[in-house]
C-alpha positions in Angstrom: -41.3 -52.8 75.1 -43.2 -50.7 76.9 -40.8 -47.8 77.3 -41.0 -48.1 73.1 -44.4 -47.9 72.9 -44.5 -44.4 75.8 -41.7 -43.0 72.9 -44.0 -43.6 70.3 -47.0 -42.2 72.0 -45.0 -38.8 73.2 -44.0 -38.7 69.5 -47.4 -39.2 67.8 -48.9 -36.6 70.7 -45.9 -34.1 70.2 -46.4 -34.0 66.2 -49.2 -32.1 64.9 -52.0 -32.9 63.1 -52.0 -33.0 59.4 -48.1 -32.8 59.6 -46.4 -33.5 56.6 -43.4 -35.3 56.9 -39.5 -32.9 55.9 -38.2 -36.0 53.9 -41.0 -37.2 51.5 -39.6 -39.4 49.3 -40.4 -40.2 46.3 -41.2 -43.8 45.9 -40.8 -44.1 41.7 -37.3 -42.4 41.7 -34.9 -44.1 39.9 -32.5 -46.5 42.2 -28.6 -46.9 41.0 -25.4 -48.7 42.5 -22.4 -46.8 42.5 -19.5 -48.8 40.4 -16.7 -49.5 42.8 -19.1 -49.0 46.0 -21.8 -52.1 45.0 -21.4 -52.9 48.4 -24.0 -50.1 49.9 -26.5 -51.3 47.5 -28.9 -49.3 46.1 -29.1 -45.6 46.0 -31.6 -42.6 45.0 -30.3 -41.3 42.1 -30.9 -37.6 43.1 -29.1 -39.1 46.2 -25.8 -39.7 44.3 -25.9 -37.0 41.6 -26.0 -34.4 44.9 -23.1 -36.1 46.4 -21.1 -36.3 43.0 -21.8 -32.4 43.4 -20.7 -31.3 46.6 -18.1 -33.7 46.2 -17.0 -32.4 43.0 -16.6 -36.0 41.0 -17.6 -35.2 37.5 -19.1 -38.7 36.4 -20.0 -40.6 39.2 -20.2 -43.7 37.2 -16.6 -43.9 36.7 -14.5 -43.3 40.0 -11.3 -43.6 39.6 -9.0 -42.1 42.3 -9.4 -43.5 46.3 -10.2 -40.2 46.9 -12.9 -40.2 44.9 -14.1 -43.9 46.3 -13.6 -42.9 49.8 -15.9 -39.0 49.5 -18.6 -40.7 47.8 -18.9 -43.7 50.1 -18.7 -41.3 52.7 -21.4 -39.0 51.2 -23.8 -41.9 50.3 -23.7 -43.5 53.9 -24.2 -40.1 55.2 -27.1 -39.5 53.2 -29.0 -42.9 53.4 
């Protein structure tokens, strides 16, 4: 516990005041679950359009090959 709470300290001391934080999120954004991947749960849908992009999958709501299945699951865990 207490070497937690010296990491925590060195953290807060080490970040600057008034820092904003790199990956503000926004709270409202729409949450999906991938068909075929309902097992990760939810996602951020800018979350999954982005991996549906670099992963080149057209419509991500209908995956249909393994390799499909396979680069989006890997994307989305990636990601979260």
């Amino acid at each position: 516990m207490k070497k937690l709470l010296s990491a925590l300290t060195v953290l807060a001391l080490a970040t600057p005041a008034g820092a904003t934080p790199r990956n503000i999120v926004n709270p409202g954004e729409l949450m999906v679950v991938v068909p075929g991947l309902e097992f990760l749960g939810y996602s951020r849908i800018s979350t999954v359009e982005f991996c549906a992009e670099i992963e080149q999958i057209r419509d991500w709501t209908e995956l249909t090959t393994d390799a499909e299945l396979y680069s989006m699951e890997a994307c989305l865990i990636e990601h979260t």
